[in-house]
PLY file of the C-alpha trace (Angstrom):
ply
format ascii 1.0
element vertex 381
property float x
property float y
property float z
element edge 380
property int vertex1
property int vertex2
end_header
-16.66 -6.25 -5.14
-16.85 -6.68 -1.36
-13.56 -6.16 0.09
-12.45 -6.88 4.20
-9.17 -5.20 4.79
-6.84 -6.24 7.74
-5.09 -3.58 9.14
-2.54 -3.68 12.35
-4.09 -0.30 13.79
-7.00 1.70 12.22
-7.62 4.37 11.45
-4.61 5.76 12.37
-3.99 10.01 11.30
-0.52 8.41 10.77
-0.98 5.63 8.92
-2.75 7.31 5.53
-1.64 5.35 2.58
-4.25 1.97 3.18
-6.97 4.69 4.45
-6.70 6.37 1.38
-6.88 3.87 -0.47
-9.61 1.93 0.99
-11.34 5.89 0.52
-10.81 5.77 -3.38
-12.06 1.87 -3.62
-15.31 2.69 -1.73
-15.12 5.85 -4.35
-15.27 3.87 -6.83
-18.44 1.42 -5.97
-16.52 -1.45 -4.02
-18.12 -2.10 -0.26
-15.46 -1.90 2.01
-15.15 -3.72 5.67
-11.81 -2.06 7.36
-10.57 -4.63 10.26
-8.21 -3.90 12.87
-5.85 -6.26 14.82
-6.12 -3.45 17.68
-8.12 -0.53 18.35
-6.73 2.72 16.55
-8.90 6.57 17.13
-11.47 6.04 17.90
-13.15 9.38 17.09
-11.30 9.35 13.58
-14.15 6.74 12.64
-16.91 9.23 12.36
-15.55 10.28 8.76
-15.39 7.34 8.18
-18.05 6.26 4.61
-17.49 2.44 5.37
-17.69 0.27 8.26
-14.20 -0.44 10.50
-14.42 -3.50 12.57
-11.72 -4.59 15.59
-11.03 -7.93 16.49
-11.08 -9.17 19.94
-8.20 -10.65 21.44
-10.02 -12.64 24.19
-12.59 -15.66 24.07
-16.74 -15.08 25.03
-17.92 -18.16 25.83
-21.74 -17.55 25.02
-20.66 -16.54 20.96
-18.16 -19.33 20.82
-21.27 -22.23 22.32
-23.37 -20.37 19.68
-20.77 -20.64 16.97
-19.96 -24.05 17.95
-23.97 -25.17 18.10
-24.53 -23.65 14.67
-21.55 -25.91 12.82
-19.34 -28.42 15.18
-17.29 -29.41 12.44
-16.68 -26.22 11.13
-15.50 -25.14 14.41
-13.30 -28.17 14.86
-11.89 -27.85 11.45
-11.16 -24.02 11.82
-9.33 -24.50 15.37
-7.39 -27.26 13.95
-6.52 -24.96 10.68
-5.71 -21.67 12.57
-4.56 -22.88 16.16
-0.80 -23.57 15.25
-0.11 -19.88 14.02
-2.14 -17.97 16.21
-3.10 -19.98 19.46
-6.34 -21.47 21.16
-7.76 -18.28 22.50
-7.06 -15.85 19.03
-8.27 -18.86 16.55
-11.99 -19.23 18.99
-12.48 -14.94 19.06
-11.53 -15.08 15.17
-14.12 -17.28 14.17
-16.74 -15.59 16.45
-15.43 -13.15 14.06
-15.74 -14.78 10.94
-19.56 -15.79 11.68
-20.67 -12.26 13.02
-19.76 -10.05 10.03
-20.21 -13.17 7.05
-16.19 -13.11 5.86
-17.09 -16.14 4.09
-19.79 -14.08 1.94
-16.66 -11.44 0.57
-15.13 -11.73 -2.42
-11.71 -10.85 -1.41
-9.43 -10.27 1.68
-6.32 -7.72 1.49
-4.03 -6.55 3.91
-1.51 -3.70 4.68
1.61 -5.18 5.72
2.74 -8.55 6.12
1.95 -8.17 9.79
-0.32 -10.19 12.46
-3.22 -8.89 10.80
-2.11 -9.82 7.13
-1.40 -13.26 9.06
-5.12 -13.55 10.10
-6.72 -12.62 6.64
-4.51 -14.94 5.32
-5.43 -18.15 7.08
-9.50 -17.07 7.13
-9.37 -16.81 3.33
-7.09 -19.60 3.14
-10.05 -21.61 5.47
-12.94 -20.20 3.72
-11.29 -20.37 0.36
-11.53 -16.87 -0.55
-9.00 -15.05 -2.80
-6.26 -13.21 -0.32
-3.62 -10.30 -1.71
-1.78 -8.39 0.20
0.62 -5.40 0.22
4.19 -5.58 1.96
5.81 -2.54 2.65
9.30 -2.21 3.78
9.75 -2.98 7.31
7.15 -6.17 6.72
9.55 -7.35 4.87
13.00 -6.54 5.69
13.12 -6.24 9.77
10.27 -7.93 11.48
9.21 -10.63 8.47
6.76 -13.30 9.56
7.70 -16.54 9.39
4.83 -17.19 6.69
6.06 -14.85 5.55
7.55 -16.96 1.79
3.86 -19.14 2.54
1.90 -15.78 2.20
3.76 -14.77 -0.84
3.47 -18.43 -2.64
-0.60 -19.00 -1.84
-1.63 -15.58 -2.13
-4.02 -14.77 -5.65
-1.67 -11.51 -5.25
1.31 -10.29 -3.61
2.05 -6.37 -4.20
4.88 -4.51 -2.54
5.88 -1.13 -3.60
9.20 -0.97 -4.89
11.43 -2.91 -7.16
14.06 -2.59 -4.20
11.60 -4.83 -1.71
10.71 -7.31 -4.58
14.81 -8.25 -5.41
15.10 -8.40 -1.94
12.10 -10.89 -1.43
12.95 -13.39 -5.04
17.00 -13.05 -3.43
16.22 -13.66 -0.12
13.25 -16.32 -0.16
13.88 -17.65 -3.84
10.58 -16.32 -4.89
9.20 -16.91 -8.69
9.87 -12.78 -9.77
6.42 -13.75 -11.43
4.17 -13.98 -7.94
5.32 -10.42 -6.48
3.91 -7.38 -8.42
5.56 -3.59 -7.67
2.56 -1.06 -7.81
3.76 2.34 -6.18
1.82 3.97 -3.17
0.72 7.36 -3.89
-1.03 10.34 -2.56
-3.66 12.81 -3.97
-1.50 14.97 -6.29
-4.38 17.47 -7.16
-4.65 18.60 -3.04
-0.47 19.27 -2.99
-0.08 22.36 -4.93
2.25 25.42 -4.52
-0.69 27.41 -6.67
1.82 30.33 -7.70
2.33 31.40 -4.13
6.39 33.19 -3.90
8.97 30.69 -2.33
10.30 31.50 1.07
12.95 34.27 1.01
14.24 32.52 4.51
16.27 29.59 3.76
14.64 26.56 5.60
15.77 23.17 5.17
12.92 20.74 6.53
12.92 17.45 7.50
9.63 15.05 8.24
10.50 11.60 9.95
10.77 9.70 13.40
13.63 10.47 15.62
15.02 6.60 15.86
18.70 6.04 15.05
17.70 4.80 11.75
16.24 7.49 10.15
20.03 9.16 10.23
18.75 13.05 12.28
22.03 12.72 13.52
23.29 13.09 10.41
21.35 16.58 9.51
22.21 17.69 12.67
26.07 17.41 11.67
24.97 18.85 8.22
23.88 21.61 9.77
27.24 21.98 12.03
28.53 22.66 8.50
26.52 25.04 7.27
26.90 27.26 10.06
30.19 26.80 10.07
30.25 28.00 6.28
27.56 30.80 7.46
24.92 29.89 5.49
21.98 31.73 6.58
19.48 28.87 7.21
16.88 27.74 9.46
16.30 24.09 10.00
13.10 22.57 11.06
12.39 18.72 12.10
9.20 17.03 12.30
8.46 14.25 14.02
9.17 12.98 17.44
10.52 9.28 18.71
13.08 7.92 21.30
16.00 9.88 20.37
14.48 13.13 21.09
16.54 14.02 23.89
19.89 12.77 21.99
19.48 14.73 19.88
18.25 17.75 21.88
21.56 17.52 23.72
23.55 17.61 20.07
21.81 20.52 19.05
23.10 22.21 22.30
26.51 20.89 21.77
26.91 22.52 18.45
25.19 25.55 19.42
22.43 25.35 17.03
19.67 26.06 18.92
18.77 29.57 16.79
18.92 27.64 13.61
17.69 24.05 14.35
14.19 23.70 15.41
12.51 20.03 16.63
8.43 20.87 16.09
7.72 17.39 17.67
4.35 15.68 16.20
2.12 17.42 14.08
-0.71 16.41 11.72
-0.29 15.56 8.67
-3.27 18.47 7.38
-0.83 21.07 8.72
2.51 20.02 7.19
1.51 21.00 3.87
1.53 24.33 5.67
5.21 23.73 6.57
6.55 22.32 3.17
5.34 26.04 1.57
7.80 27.46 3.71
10.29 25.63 2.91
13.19 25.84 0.51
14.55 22.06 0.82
13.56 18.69 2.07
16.34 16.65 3.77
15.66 12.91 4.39
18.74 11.35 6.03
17.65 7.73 6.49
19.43 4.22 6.65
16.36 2.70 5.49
13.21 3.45 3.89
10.34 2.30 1.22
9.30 5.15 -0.38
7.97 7.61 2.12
4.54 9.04 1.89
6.52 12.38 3.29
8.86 12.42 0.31
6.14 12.20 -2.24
4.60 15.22 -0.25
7.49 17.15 -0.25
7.79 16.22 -4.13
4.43 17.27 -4.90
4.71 20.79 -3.29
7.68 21.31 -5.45
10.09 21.06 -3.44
13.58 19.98 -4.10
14.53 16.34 -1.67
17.95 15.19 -0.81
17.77 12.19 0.29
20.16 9.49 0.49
21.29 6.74 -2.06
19.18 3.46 -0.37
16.39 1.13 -1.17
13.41 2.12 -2.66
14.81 6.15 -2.82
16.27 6.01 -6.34
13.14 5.03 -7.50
11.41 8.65 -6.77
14.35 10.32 -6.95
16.72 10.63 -10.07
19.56 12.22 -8.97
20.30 16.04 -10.64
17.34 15.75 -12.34
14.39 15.96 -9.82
16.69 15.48 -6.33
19.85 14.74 -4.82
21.08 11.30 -3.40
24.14 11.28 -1.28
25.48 8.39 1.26
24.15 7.38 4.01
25.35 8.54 6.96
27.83 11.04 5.08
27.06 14.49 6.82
29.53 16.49 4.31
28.06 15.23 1.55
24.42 16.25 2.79
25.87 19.59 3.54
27.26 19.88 0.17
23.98 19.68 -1.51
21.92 22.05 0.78
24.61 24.77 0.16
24.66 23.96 -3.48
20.83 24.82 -3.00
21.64 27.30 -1.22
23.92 28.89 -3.92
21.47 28.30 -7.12
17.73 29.32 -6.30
16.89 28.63 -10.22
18.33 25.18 -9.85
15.78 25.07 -6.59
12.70 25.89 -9.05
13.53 23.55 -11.71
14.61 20.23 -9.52
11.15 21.14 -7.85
8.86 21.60 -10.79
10.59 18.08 -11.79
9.74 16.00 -8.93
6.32 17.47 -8.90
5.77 16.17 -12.44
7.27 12.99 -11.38
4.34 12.78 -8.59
2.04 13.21 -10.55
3.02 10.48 -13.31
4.24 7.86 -11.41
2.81 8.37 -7.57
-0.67 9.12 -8.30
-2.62 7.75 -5.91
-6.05 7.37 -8.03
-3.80 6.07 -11.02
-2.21 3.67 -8.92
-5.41 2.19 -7.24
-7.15 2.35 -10.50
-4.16 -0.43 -11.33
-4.77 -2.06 -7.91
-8.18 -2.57 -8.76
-7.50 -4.10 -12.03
-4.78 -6.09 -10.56
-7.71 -7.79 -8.62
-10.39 -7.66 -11.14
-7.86 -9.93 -13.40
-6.41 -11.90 -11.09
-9.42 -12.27 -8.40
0 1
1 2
2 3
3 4
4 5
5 6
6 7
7 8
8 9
9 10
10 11
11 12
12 13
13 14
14 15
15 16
16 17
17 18
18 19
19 20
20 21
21 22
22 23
23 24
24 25
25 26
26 27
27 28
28 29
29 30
30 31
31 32
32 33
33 34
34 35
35 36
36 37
37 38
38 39
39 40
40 41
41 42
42 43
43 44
44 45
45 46
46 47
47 48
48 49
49 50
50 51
51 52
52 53
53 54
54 55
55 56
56 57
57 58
58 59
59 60
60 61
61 62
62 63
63 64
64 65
65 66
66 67
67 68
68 69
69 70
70 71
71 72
72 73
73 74
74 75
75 76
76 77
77 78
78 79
79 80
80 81
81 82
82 83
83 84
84 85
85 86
86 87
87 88
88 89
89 90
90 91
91 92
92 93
93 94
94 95
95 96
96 97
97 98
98 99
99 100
100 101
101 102
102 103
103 104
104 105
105 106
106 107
107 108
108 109
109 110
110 111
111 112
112 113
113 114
114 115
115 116
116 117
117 118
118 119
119 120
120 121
121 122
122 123
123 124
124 125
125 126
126 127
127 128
128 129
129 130
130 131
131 132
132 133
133 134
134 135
135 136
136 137
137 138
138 139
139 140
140 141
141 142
142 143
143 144
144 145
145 146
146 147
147 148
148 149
149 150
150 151
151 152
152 153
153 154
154 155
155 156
156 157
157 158
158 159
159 160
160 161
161 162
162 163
163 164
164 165
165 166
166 167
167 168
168 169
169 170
170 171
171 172
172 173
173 174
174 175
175 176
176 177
177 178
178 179
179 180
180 181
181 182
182 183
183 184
184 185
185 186
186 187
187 188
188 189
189 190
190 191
191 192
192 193
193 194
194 195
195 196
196 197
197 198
198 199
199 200
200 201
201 202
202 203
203 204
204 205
205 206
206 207
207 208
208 209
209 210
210 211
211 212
212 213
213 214
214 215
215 216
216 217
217 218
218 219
219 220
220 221
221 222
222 223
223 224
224 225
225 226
226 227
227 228
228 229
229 230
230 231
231 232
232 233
233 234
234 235
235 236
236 237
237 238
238 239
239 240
240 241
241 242
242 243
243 244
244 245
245 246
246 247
247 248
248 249
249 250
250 251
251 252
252 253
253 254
254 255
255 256
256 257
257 258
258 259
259 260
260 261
261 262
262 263
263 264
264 265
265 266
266 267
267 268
268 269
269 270
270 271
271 272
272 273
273 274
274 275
275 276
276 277
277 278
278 279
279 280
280 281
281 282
282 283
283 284
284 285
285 286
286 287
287 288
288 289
289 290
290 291
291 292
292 293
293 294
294 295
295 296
296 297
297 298
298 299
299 300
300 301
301 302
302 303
303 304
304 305
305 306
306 307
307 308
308 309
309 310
310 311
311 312
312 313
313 314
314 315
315 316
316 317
317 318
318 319
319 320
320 321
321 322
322 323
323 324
324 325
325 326
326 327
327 328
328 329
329 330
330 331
331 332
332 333
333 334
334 335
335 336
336 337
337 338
338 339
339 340
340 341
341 342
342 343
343 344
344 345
345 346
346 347
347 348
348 349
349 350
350 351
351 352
352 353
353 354
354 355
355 356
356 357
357 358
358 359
359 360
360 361
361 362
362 363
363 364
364 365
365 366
366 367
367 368
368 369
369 370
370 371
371 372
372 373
373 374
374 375
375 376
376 377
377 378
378 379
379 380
């Protein structure tokens, strides 16, 4: 099958679950066209096996007299089609588009996130009358929806998101048929996330991967971990991940006095936080609002205990006792409670961990899980 996939930003080191995918569909015979509303790394696309395509935001007028010359009512018909939800000058550089790299010719369009991009797949295949599917994620859907955004969901041949928590939301909010939106998990590759027998850290380190933004909750950890020194719990905490609230939070650290036990590593890439996670005793995600996080099913996989708290697509990776803790949101106590409980039971450590890593590997498998993608299509397509 020949697939085009619109993208926001590719390739992206931080933006792995539609690159790894797209990796295990080309794997698996499919030709793959990767298309980017803007420009991501450029030196990323060496590594690259299929072709990655980004789309212009300005007009050429030589292309669009060609493109015009070579089908005037095609062109007429496409501006009038696409001009109303994307504008003169986008709808002209998207058929230039369209005609240089033969969409029309592709069996299928899919995007990643209902975004601007998903937007523009949707109306070519709608114009060209190929099948379109897409996959909506979390913040898609809940923050920053589009305002085809019920449209998309209604025309597409296949609407995935990837948790029962965004499809209630979506068939409350929009008063979707349940029928049209299909819940297939993202997943990573379980077989490369593997503690292989090495000892578990004799340091106590709690570790955290996410964005500091207020609503990822840091604040919150940082309080937990007011707490635990308080208790004197030997600990060390470490925080990946950088964002606006760096300095905030910074200045809390100093505030409490933490600076010997709480440790903000900034950015780093995602082939050296494996690294990290072996190190580590516990994973702490302290969010408002999440899908499921890539980082959580990493954490998982390396067999390591995750507290994480009670919200939206979370209890469907973690079952609390049994392979994690969920607390409240924004309940620093509670968070506390369940790192020193941690703390307190190594054995329980081992055995919540060698739980969530089995739950990985049944549920967020990503080759199991784009093996059902691809079927998904092949039926439906």
């Amino acid at each position: 099958m020949k697939i085009v996939y619109f993208l926001n930003s590719y390739p992206n080191i931080h933006k792995i679950v539609a690159h790894d995918e797209m990796i295990e569909m080309h794997n698996r015979g499919h030709y793959i066209l990767a298309v980017s509303n803007y420009p991501g790394e450029r030196a990323l696309t060496e590594k690259i096996p299929f072709q990655v395509a980004t789309l212009k935001h300005k007009v050429t007028l030589v292309p669009s007299l060609f493109t015009f010359l070579l089908n005037p009512i095609l062109t007429v018909k496409f501006i009038k089609q696409l001009k109303p939800h994307i504008g003169f000058i986008e709808t002209l550089s998207i058929l230039n588009f369209t005609r240089v790299y033969n969409i029309k010719d592709f069996d299928l369009i899919h995007a990643h996130f209902v975004s601007n991009a998903a937007l523009k797949g949707y109306l070519i295949a709608k114009f060209f009358k190929i099948p379109f599917s897409v996959t909506g994620h979390h913040s898609d859907i809940i923050f920053n929806p589009l305002p085809e955004l019920k449209e998309i969901i209604n025309e597409s041949s296949l609407f995935i998101t990837i948790s029962n928590y965004n499809k209630k939301y979506l068939i409350d909010k929009y008063t979707i048929d349940p029928n049209k939106i299909i819940v297939n998990y993202c997943g990573i590759l379980t077989d490369q996330y593997d503690r292989k027998n090495l000892d578990y850290p004799v340091q106590f380190t709690v570790i955290s991967v996410t964005g500091l933004r207020p609503i990822k909750g840091v604040q919150d950890l940082i309080e937990a971990c007011k707490i635990l020194t308080e208790e004197k719990i030997p600990y060390q905490c470490q925080i990946i991940g950088g964002g606006p609230d760096q300095q905030q939070i910074e200045e809390l650290i100093g505030k409490y006095n933490l600076t010997e036990h709480v440790h903000l590593l900034g950015k780093i890439h995602p082939d050296q936080i494996k690294d990290y996670l072996l190190k580590s005793s516990v994973f702490v995600l302290p969010s408002l609002s999440e899908g499921i996080p890539v980082a959580v099913m990493e954490a998982m996989a390396m067999e390591l205990p995750v507290i994480a708290t009670d919200i939206t697509g979370l209890p469907e990776i973690i079952e609390n006792g049994i392979n994690g803790y969920l607390v409240p949101p924004k309940d620093p106590q509670a968070l506390a409670n369940k790192i020193m409980e941690l703390y307190n039971d190594p054995k329980k450590r081992i055995a919540l961990g060698k739980a969530a890593h089995q739950t990985i590997v049944e549920k967020f498998n990503l080759k199991k899980n784009v093996a059902r993608f691809e079927k998904l299509i092949t039926d439906r397509i």
